[in-house]
C-alpha positions in Angstrom: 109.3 68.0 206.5 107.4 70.6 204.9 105.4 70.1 201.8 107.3 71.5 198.5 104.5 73.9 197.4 106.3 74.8 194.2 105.4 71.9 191.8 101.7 72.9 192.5 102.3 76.6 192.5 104.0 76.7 189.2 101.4 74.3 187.7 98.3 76.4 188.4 100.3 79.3 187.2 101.2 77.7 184.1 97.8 76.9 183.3 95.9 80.3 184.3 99.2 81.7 181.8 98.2 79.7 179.6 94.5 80.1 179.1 94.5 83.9 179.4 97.2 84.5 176.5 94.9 82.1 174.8 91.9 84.0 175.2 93.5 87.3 174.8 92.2 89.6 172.4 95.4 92.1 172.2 97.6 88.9 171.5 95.0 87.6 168.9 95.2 91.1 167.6 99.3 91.3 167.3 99.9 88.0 165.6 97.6 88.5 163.0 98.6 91.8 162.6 102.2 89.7 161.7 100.3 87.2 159.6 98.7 90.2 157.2 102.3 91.5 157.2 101.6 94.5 159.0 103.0 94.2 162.3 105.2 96.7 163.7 107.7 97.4 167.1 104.5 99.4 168.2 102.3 95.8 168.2 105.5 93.8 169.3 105.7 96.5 172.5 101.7 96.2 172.4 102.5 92.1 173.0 105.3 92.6 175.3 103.3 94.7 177.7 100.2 92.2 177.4 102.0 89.1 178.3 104.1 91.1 181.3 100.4 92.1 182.6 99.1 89.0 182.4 101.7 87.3 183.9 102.1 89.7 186.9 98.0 89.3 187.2 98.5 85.5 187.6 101.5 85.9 190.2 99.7 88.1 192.3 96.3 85.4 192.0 98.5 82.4 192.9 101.5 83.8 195.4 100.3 85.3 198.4 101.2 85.5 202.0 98.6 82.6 202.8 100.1 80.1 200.5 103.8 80.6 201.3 105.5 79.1 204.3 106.0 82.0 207.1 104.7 84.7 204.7 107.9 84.8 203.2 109.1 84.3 199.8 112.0 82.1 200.0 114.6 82.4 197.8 114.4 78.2 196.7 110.7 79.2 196.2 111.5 82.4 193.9 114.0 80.8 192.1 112.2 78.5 190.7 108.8 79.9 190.0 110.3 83.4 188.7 113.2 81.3 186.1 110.4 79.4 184.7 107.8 82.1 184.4 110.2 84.9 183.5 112.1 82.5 180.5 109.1 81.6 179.2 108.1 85.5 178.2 111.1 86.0 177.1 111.0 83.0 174.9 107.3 84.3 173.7 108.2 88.2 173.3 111.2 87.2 171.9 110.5 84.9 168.6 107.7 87.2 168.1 109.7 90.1 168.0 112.4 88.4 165.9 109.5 87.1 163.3 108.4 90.5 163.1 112.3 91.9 163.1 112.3 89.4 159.7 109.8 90.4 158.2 110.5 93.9 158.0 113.9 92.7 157.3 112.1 91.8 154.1 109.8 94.4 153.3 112.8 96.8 153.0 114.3 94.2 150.6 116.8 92.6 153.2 116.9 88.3 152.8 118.4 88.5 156.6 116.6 86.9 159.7 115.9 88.6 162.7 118.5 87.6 165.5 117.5 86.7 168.9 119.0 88.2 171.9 120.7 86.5 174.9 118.1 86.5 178.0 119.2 88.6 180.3 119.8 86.6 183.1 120.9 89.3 185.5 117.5 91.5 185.2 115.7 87.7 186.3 117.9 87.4 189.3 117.7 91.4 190.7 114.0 90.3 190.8 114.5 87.3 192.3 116.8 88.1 194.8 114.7 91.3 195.7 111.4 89.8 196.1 113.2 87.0 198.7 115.0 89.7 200.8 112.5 90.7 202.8 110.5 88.4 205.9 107.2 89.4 204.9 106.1 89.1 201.5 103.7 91.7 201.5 106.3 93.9 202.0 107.6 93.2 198.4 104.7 91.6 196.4 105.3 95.2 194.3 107.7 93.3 192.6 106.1 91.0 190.8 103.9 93.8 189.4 105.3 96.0 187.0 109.2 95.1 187.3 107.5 92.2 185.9 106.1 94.4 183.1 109.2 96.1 182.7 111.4 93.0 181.7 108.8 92.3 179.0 109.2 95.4 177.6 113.2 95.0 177.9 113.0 91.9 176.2 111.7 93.9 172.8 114.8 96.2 174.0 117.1 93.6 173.6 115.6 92.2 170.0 116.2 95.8 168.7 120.2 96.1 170.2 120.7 92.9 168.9 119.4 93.9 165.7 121.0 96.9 164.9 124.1 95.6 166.2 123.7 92.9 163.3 122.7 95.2 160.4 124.9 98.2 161.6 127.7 95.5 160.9 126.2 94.2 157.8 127.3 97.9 156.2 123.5 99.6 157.0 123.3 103.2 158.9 120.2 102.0 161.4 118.1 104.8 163.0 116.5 104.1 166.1 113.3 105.8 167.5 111.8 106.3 170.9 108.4 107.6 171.2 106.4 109.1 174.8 103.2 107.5 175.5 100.3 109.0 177.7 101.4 112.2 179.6 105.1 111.7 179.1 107.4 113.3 182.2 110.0 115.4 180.9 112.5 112.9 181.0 111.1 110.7 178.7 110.4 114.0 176.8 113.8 114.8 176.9 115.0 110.9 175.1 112.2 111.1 172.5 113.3 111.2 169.5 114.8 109.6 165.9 118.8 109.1 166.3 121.8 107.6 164.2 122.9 103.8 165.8 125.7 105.2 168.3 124.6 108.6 168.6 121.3 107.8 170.8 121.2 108.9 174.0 122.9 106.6 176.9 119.5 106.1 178.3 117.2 105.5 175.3 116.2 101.9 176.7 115.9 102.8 180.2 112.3 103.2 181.6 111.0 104.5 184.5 108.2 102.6 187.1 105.1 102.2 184.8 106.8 104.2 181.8 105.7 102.7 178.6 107.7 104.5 176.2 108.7 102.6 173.3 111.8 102.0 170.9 111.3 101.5 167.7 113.1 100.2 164.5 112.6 100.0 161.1 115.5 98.6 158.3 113.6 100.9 155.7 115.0 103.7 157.0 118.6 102.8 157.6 119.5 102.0 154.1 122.6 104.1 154.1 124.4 101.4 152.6 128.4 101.4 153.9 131.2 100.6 151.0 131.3 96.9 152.2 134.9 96.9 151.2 136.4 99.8 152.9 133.2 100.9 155.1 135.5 104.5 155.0 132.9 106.7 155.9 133.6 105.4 159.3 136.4 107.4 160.7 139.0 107.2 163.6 136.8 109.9 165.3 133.7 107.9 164.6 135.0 104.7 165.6 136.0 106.2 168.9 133.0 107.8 170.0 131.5 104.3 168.9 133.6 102.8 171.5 133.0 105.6 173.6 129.4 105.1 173.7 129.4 101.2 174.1 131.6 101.8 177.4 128.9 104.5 179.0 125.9 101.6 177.7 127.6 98.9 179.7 128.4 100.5 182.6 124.8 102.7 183.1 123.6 98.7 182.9 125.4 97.4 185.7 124.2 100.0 187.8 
């Protein structure tokens, strides 16, 4: 029988993991940004990206063709390391993001938490099940590179939909940002920009390979405060291209 190498594999990953977001000065630099109350999306992208890097450093160090059986990645093998490694950033980007979400909750005078969005299972498994199709690992060990960045970044993504979701039905008008960084293409060019909740553009959260464009958002600037009561400002027309919109999101996703 062959030897299970993943008990081993995921332990030296673990601690390498470990002791570089320990030693990181970025990190270091982030939380105590959000200790000083002065942390924004900007540090909470900054700390996405840093933990996506170093993880995607330590995968490449630890999974190679030498290591696994036949050269290839098998699927019981990615399954298991990628789930464990992948959860765990999201758990880390993600109650960061949220403390920082509540504490600019209450600098612009809002007693609400910041929510915490669903992992998204089905961006794990695409890796997963695209890193074990091919015989020859080397083939796909791009993979585990900056897809692995990118569903760091997708995890702050994800605390900012959930978030304006929350307030947007809490009666406040949030405005969401998206900002070029480095020698944007024109594409990203093209979605840059400050936008009313439901009038963004379809692909304000999609990135390209190595893109590192960031959403943004801040409660300060969406205190358009509804009529709780009546909310009448929002009419048939708006509540349709609402709709509309949320339809176009979903679908542009499960491409």
């Amino acid at each position: 029988m062959d030897k299970d190498i993943v008990p081993e594999l995921l332990e030296s990953i673990q601690e390498q993991f470990n002791q570089r977001t320990y030693d990181s000065k970025k990190l270091k630099m982030a939380i105590n940004k959000l200790r000083n109350k002065k942390a924004s999306y900007l540090d909470v992208n900054d700390f996405a990206i840093e933990i996506g890097n170093i993880l995607a450093d330590v995968l490449s160090k630890n999974i190679t063709v030498d290591v696994l059986p036949d050269g290839k990645m098998y699927f019981n093998i990615a399954d298991r390391v990628l789930n464990s490694t992948m959860k765990n950033n999201h758990s880390l980007i993600s109650d960061f993001a949220v403390d920082v979400q509540t504490q600019l909750n209450h600098e612009a005078g809002l007693r609400l938490k910041g929510q915490a969005p669903e992992l998204n299972q089905d961006r794990i498994d695409g890796i997963i099940n695209r890193v074990a199709s091919e015989n020859d690992f080397d083939a796909v060990k791009w993979i585990l590179d900056d897809p692995i960045i990118n569903f760091s970044q997708s995890v702050v993504d994800d605390v900012i939909r959930t978030n304006v979701d929350f307030h947007f039905e809490a009666g406040l008008a949030p405005k969401i940002t998206r900002r070029v960084s480095g020698h944007a293409c024109d594409w990203c060019k093209r979605l840059a920009g400050t936008y009313n909740y439901h009038e963004e553009p379809a692909d304000i959260y999609r990135r390209h390979e190595r893109c590192r464009c960031t959403v943004e958002y801040n409660p300060k600037d969406s205190r358009g405060i509804q009529n709780s009561h009546t909310k009448e400002w929002r009419s048939k027309r708006q509540q349709e291209k609402i709709k509309q919109r949320k339809t176009m999101n979903l679908r542009k996703e499960r491409q």
